[in-house]
BADREN-574870 format. One line per field, with one value per residue (C-alpha): residue number from 1; y, x, z; residue in three letters. Coordinates in steps of 0.5 Angstrom, whole numbers, plus 500, padded with zeros to 3 digits. Layout:
% residues N
n <- [NUM,...];
yy <- [Y,...];
xx <- [X,...];
zz <- [Z,...];
res <- [ALA,...];
//
This chain:
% residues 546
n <- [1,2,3,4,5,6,7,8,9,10,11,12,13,14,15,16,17,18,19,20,21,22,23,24,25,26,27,28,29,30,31,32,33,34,35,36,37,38,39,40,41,42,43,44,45,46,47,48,49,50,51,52,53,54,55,56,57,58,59,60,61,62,63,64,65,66,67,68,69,70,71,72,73,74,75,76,77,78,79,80,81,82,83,84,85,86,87,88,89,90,91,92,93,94,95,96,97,98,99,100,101,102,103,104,105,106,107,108,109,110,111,112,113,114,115,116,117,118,119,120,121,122,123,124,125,126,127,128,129,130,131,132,133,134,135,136,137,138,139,140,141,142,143,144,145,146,147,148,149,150,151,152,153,154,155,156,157,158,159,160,161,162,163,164,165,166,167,168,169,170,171,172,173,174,175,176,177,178,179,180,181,182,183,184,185,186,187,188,189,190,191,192,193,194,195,196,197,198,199,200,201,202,203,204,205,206,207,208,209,210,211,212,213,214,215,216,217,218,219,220,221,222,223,224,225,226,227,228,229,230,231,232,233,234,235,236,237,238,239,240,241,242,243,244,245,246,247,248,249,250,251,252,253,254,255,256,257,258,259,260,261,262,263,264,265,266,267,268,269,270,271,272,273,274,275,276,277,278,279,280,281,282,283,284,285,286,287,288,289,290,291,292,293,294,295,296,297,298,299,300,301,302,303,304,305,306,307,308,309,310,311,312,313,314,315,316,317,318,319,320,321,322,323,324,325,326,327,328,329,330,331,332,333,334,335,336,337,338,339,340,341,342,343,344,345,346,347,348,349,350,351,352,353,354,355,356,357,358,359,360,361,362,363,364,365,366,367,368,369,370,371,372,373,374,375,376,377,378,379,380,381,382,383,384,385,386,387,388,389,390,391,392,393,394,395,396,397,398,399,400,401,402,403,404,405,406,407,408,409,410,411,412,413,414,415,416,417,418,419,420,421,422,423,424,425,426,427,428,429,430,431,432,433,434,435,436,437,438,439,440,441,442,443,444,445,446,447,448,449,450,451,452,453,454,455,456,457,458,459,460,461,462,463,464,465,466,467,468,469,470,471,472,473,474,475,476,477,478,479,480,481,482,483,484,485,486,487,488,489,490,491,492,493,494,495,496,497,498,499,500,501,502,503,504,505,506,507,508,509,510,511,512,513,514,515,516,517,518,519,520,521,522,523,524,525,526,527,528,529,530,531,532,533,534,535,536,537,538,539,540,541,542,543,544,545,546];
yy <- [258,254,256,250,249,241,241,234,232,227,224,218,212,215,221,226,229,235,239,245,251,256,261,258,252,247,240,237,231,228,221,218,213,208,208,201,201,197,196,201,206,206,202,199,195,190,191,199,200,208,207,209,211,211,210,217,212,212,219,219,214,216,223,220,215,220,226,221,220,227,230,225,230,236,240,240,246,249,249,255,253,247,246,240,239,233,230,234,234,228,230,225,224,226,227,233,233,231,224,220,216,211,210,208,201,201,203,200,195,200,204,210,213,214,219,218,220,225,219,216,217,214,220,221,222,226,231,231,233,239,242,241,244,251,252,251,255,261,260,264,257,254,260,259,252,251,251,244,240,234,228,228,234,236,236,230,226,227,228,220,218,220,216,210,210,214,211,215,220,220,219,225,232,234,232,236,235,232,237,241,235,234,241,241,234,237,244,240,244,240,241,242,249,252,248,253,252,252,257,252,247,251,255,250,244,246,252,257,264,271,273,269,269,262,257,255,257,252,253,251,245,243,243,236,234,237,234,237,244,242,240,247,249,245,246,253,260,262,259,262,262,258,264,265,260,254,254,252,245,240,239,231,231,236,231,225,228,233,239,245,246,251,252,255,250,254,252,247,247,242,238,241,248,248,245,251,255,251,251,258,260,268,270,269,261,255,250,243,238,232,225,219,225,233,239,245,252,258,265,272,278,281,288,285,282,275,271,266,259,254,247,249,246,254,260,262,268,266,259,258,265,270,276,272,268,261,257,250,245,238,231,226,221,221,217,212,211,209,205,201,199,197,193,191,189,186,190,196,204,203,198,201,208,205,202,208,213,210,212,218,222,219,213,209,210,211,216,216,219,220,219,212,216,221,228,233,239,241,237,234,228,222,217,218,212,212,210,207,208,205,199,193,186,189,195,194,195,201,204,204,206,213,213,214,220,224,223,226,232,233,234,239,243,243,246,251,252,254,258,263,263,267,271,268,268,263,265,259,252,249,242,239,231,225,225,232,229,221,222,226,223,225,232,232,230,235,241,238,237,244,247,251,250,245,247,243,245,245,241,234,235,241,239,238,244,248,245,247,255,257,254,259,264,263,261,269,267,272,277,275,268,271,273,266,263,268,264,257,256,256,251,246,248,243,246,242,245,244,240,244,237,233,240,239,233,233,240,234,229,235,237,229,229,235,232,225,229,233,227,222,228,234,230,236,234,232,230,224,220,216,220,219,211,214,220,217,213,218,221,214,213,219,219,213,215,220];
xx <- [407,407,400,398,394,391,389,384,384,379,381,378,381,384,383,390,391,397,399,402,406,403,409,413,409,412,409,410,407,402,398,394,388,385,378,376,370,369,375,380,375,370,363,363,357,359,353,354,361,359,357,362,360,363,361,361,362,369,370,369,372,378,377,379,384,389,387,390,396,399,397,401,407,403,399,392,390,395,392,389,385,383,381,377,378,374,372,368,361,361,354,350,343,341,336,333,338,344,345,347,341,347,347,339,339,333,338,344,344,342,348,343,344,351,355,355,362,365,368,360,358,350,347,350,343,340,346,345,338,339,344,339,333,337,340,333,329,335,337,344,346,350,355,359,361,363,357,356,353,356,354,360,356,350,344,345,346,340,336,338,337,330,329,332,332,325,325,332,330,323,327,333,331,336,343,350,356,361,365,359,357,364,364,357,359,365,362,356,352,350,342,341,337,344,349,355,355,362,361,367,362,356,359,363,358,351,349,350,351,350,347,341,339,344,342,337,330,325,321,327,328,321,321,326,323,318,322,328,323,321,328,331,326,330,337,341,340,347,354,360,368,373,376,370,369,363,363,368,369,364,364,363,369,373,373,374,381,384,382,380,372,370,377,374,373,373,368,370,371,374,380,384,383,385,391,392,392,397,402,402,395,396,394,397,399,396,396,395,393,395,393,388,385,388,383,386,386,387,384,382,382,374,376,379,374,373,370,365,369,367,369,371,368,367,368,366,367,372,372,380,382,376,378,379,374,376,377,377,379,381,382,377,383,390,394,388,391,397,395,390,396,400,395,393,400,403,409,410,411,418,419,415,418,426,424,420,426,430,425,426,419,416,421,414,410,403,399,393,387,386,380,379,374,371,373,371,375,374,369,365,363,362,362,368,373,380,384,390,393,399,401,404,407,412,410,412,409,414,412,404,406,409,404,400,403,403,396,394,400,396,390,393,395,388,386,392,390,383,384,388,384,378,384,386,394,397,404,407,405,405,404,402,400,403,406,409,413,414,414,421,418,411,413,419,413,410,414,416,409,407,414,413,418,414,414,413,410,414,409,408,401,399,391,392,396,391,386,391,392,385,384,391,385,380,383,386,393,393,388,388,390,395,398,399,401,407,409,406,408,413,416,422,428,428,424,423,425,422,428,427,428,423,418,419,416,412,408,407,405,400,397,395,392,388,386,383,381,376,374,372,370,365,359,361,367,368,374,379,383,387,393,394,397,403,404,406,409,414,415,417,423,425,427,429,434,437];
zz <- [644,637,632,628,623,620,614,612,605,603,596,592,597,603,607,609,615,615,621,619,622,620,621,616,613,616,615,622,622,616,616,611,612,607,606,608,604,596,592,595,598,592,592,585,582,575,572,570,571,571,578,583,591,597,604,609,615,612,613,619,622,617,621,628,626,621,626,633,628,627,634,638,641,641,645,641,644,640,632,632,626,621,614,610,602,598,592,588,585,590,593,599,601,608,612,617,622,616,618,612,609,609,616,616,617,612,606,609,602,598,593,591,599,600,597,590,588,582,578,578,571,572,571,563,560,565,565,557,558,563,558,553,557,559,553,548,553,554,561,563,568,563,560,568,567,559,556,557,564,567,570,574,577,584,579,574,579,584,579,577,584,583,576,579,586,588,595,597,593,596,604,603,607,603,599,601,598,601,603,607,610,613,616,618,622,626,627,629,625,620,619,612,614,617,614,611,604,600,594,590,591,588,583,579,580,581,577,584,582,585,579,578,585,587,585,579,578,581,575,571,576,575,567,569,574,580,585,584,585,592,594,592,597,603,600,601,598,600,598,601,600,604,609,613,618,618,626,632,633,636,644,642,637,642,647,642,639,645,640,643,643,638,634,628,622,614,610,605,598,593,593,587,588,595,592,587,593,596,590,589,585,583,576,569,574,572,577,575,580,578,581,578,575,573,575,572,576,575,577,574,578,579,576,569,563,563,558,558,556,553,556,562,569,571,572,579,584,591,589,589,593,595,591,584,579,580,573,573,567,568,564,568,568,568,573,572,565,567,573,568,564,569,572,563,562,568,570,574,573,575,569,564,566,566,559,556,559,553,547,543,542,536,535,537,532,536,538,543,545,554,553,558,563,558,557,562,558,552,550,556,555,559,553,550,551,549,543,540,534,530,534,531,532,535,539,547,553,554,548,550,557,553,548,554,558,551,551,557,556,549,553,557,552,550,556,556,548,549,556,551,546,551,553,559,559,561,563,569,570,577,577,584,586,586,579,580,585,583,575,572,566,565,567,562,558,559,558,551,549,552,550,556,563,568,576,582,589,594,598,597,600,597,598,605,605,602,607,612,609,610,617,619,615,620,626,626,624,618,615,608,604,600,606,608,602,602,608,607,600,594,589,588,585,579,574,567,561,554,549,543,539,543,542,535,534,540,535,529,534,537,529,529,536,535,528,532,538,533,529,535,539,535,531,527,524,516,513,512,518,512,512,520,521,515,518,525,520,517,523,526,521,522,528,528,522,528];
res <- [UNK,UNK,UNK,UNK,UNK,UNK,UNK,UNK,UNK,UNK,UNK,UNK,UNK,UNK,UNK,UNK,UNK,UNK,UNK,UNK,UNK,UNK,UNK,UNK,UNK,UNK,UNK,UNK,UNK,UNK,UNK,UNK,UNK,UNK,UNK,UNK,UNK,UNK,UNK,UNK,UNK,UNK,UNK,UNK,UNK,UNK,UNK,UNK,UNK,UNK,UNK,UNK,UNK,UNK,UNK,UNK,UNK,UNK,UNK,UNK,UNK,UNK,UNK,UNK,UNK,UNK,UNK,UNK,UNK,UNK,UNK,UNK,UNK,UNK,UNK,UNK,UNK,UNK,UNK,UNK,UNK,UNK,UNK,UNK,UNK,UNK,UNK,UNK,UNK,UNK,UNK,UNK,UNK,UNK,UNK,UNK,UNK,UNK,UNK,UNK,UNK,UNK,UNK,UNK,UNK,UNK,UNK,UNK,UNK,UNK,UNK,UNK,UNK,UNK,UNK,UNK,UNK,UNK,UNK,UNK,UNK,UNK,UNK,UNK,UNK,UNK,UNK,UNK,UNK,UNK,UNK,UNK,UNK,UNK,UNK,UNK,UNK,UNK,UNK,UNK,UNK,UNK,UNK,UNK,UNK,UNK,UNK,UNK,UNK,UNK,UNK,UNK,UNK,UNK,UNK,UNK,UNK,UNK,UNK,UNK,UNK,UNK,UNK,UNK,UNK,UNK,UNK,UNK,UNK,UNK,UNK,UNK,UNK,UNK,UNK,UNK,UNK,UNK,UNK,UNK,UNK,UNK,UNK,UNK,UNK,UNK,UNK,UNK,UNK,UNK,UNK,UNK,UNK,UNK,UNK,UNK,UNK,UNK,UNK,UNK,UNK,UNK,UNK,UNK,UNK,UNK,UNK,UNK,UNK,UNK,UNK,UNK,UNK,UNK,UNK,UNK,UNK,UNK,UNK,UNK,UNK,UNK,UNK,UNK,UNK,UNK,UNK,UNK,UNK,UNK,UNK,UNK,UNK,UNK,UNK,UNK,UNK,UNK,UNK,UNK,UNK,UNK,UNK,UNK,UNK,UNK,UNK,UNK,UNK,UNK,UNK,UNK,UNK,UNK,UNK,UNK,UNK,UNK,UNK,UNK,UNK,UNK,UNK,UNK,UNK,UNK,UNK,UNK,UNK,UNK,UNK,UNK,UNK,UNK,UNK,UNK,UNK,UNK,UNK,UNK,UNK,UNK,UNK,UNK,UNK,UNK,UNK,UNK,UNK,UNK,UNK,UNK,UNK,UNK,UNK,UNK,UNK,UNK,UNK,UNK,UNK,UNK,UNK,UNK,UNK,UNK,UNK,UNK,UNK,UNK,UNK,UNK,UNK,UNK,UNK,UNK,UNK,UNK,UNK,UNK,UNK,UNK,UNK,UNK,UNK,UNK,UNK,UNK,UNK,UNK,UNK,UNK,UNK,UNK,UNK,UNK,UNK,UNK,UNK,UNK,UNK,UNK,UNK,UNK,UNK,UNK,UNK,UNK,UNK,UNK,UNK,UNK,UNK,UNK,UNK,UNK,UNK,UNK,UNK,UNK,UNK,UNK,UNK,UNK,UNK,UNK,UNK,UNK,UNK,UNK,UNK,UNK,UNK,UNK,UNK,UNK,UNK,UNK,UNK,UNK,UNK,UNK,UNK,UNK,UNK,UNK,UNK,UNK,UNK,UNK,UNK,UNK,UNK,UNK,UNK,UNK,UNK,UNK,UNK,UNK,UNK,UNK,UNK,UNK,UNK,UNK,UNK,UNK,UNK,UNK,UNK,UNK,UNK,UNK,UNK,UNK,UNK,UNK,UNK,UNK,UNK,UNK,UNK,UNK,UNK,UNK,UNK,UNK,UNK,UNK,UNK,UNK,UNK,UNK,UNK,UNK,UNK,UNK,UNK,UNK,UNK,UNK,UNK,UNK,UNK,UNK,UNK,UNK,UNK,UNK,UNK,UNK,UNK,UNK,UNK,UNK,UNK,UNK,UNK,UNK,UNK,UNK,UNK,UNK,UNK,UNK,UNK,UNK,UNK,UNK,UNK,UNK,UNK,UNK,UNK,UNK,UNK,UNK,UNK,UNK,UNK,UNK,UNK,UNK,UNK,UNK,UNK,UNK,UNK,UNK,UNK,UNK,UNK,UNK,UNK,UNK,UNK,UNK,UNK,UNK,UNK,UNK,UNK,UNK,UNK,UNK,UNK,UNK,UNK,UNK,UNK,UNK,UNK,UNK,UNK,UNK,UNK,UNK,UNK,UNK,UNK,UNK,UNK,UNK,UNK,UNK,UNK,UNK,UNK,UNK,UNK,UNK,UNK,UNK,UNK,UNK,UNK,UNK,UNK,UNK,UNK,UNK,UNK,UNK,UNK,UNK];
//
C-alpha cells in the first residue's frame, strides 16, 4: 500500500497542493489555486500603499479545490499525514469560536478584519514605538529578533489595528496567524484557548520565548497599550514545533475531500522555513528562498554558543528542524523588483533577461539599492525605498534590469557577511523558489557577487514539500525530521561557480554598494558620496576597455 503525504503551502497569491510519497519523495501530483480576491490575492487600498490584507475565505476555498486536484487517481486514505505552510507575520482577528471576523457580515467592508498579511507595512510607527519602549526599559525581547521590531511583525500590526480600527479590535476574541488558523480549521480545533500554536510563528514574530515566560509581559504590553495586556490574556502561553501534531483531521473536511478522518495534521510554520527543510537545512547550510520576497534560513545546534545578531529576524528554538535554533534573514523584495520593472519598462523577463545575458558585470556603469519595499535584514526598516545610481542618456532598460539583480545579490551578501561576523559559518548556500529554478542568470549573479557556488533544490516545490515532510513526521512514516529529509530531499546537478573575473569586479561594486547601503540606511553615518558616480565610471571603461 502506497504512504502519502500532502503538503499545502499558502503564498501571497495562490495556495499549492503537493502529494508526496514519502518513501522516496516523490512529487506525484501538485495543483495551484489562485486567491480570487483584490489584485492577485492581496486586498489593496490606494490611499496607504503600505496596506496589504487577504481574505481567509480564500484559504479555504483554495484548500478544497487544490486538495480535489491532486487526489484524483488515488486512494485518499492513503496519505498518512498532512502539512500546512503560510505567509508570515500574517495574523487574523477571530472571534471566540475562531471564525474570521471577515466572515461577520457586519465587517465584511471593512479591511482591518481579514488577515493582515506580512507585506502590510501600516503599522511602521507602532513597530518603532515597540522597539523604542523594550529597548529603554531594559526588556530582553528584542535580543532574539535583531535588535530591532518589525511592522511586518504579530504585535505592530495588532496594535495598529487598535489605534485605526478600534471596533475590530474591540470585536476580535482573539487573533491567530494564519498558519494557526489554518490548522485549527482542518482539525477543527480552532477555539483560540486550544488551538495548537507554531513556535516558528511565536518566536520569530511575536517576542515568544521559553526564556521569559512566552510571550511578552502584560506589564510591557501595557506600557503600549492596556488592550493588548487584556489580550495576551486570551491569546496562548504555550507555542510548539512543527513535528507534533495539531489533531486529526475534521470529520466535515474528511467528508468533504475523501481524506480519511482523523489524519494528523502538523502544526504549521511559515512558508520559508518549511522551504529550508525541504532543501536540505543542517548547519553550516544557508537556505535562500527566493521568490517575490528572499527569507534566509538557516540553524544552529542547541548545544553550541550563539550569539544574539543584530538585524536578524529571529533566532528561535525548533523553529526550522525541532533539535536546532532556527535564524531567519531575508530582503523584503526581491522577485517583486524585478516583476515591477518589468511591468515599468514594458518588456518581459525573458527579453530583458536575453539582453542583460550579454552584459559584462560593471559594463553598465550603475549600481542600486534593493531597497523598494524596505529592508528587513540588516537594517530593518520599512521606510527605506530603493535607488538608482549612474544612468545616463543611454542607459538601457537591460542595463536597469541587471542593475537590479545585482542589487539584491548585494544584500544577500550582506546577510551571509553579518551572520559571520556572530560566528555563524556559513559553509554552503542552497537556493529554493521560483527564481532558483527559472533565473540561470540572477543565480549566476549570485554566486559572482558572493564569490561562493550556488546550489539549487531538487524540488520545485520546496515549501510545499516541507509541508509534506512534517506531515510524513506526524503521520508515523518517520521517527524524526532528518530522518525524512535524508529520503525526501536533495539538490540539482548543476551548481553555479563563481567567474573569478566577474567576482573581481563584483568585490569593487560591493565596496560602493556597502558605502551607499551605510550612507541611506544608518542615521549615524558621516562621510562623502562624491566620488561614487566616478568610481562606477572608472570601472565602466574599464571593463568596457576589455
Amino acid at each position: 500500500m502506497a504512504r502519502l503525504s500532502l503538503g499545502l503551502d499558502y503564498g501571497t497569491n495562490s495556495v499549492r497542493a503537493l502529494l508526496v510519497d514519502v518513501e522516496t519523495g516523490a512529487e506525484l501530483a501538485t495543483s495551484v489555486f489562485n486567491f480570487p480576491s483584490g489584485d492577485a490575492g492581496i486586498l489593496l487600498d490606494r490611499r496607504d500603499p503600505n496596506l496589504a490584507r487577504q481574505n481567509p475565505a480564500d484559504y479555504v476555498a483554495g484548500f478544497y479545490a487544490a486538495v480535489a486536484e491532486v487526489l484524483k487517481g488515488v486512494n485518499p486514505h492513503d496519505v498518512v499525514g498532512i502539512g500546512v505552510d503560510t505567509t508570515g507575520s500574517s495574523p487574523l482577528p477571530i472571534d471566540a469560536e475562531g471564525t474570521p471576523l471577515a466572515f461577520h457580515p457586519e465587517f465584511k467592508e471593512n479591511l482591518a478584519a481579514y488577515c493582515w498579511l506580512w507585506k502590510d507595512h501600516t503599522s511602521h510607527a507602532e513597530a518603532a514605538e515597540i522597539t523604542e519602549k523594550a529597548r529603554a526599559q531594559g526588556q530582553p525581547y528584542l535580543a532574539k529578533c535583531g535588535g530591532t521590531y518589525s511592522s511586518e511583525w504579530f504585535w505592530s500590526k495588532i496594535l495598529h489595528c487598535a489605534r485605526v480600527a478600534p471596533e475590530v479590535f474591540a470585536a476580535a476574541d482573539s487573533w491567530a496567524e494564519c498558519c494557526d488558523w489554518i490548522t485549527g480549521y482542518l482539525t477543527g480545533s480552532s477555539d483560540p484557548k486550544t488551538m495548537a500554536r507554531s513556535v516558528c510563528a511565536a518566536g520569530h514574530k511575536a517576542m515568544y520565548a521559553e526564556e521569559w515566560g512566552g510571550l511578552p509581559s502584560k506589564q510591557f504590553l501595557s506600557t503600549l497599550d492596556p488592550r493588548l495586556a487584556d489580550l495576551r490574556d486570551r491569546l496562548y502561553d504555550k507555542a510548539v514545533t512543527s513535528d507534533q501534531s495539531a489533531g486529526g483531521l475534521s470529520a466535515e473536511v474528511a467528508e468533504r475531500t475523501g481524506l480519511k478522518e482523523g489524519t494528523p495534521v502538523a502544526v504549521g510554520a511559515f512558508d520559508a522555513h518549511f522551504g529550508a527543510v525541504a532543501s536540505g537545512a543542517r548547519p553550516g547550510v544557508l537556505v535562500k528562498i527566493m521568490g517575490t520576497s528572499t527569507c534566509d534560513c538557516m540553524v544552529h545546534p542547541l548545544d553550541e554558543p550563539l550569539a544574539d545578531v543584530p538585524g536578524l529576524c529571529g533566532i528561535v528554538r525548533g523553529s526550522v528542524l525541532p533539535g536546532c535554533y532556527g535564524l531567519e534573514a531575508g530582503q523584503s523584495a526581491v522577485g517583486d523588483i524585478f516583476n515591477w520593472f518589468s511591468r515599468f519598462s514594458g518588456r518581459s523577463h525573458e527579453e530583458l533577461t536575453d539582453d542583460a545575458e550579454k552584459l559584462k558585470p560593471g559594463e553598465a556603469g550603475l549600481l542600486a539599492l534593493d531597497w523598494n519595499n524596505g529592508n528587513r535584514t540588516i537594517l530593518v526598516d520599512p521606510l527605506l525605498t530603493g535607488l538608482l545610481v549612474g544612468q545616463t542618456l543611454y542607459t538601457t532598460p537591460a542595463e536597469v534590469y541587471r542593475t537590479l539583480i545585482e542589487a539584491t545579490a548585494f544584500g544577500a551578501l550582506k546577510i551571509i557577511n553579518r551572520l559571520e561576523e556572530y560566528g555563524v559559518a556559513v559553509r554552503e548556500v542552497v537556493n529554493c523558489g521560483g527564481i532558483a529554478e527559472k533565473s540561470s542568470l540572477t543565480m549566476q549573479i549570485y554566486a559572482d557577487v558572493c564569490n561562493r557556488p550556488m546550489k539549487v533544490s531538487r524540488s520545485s516545490q520546496t515549501c510545499a514539500l516541507g509541508s509534506a515532510i512534517f506531515g510524513a513526521v506526524v503521520g508515523g512514516a518517520y521517527g524524526t525530521v532528518e530522518e525524512a529529509q535524508a529520503k525526501m530531499t536533495g539538490v540539482k546537478d548543476r551548481v553555479y561557480e563563481p567567474n573569478p573575473q566577474s567576482a573581481a569586479i563584483y568585490a569593487r561594486l560591493f565596496k560602493l554598494y556597502s558605502e551607499l547601503h551605510d550612507a541611506f540606511g544608518n542615521t549615524g553615518w558621516t562621510g562623502s558620496l562624491s566620488h561614487v558616480m566616478k568610481d562606477l565610471i572608472d570601472i565602466r571603461d574599464e571593463v568596457r576597455a576589455g
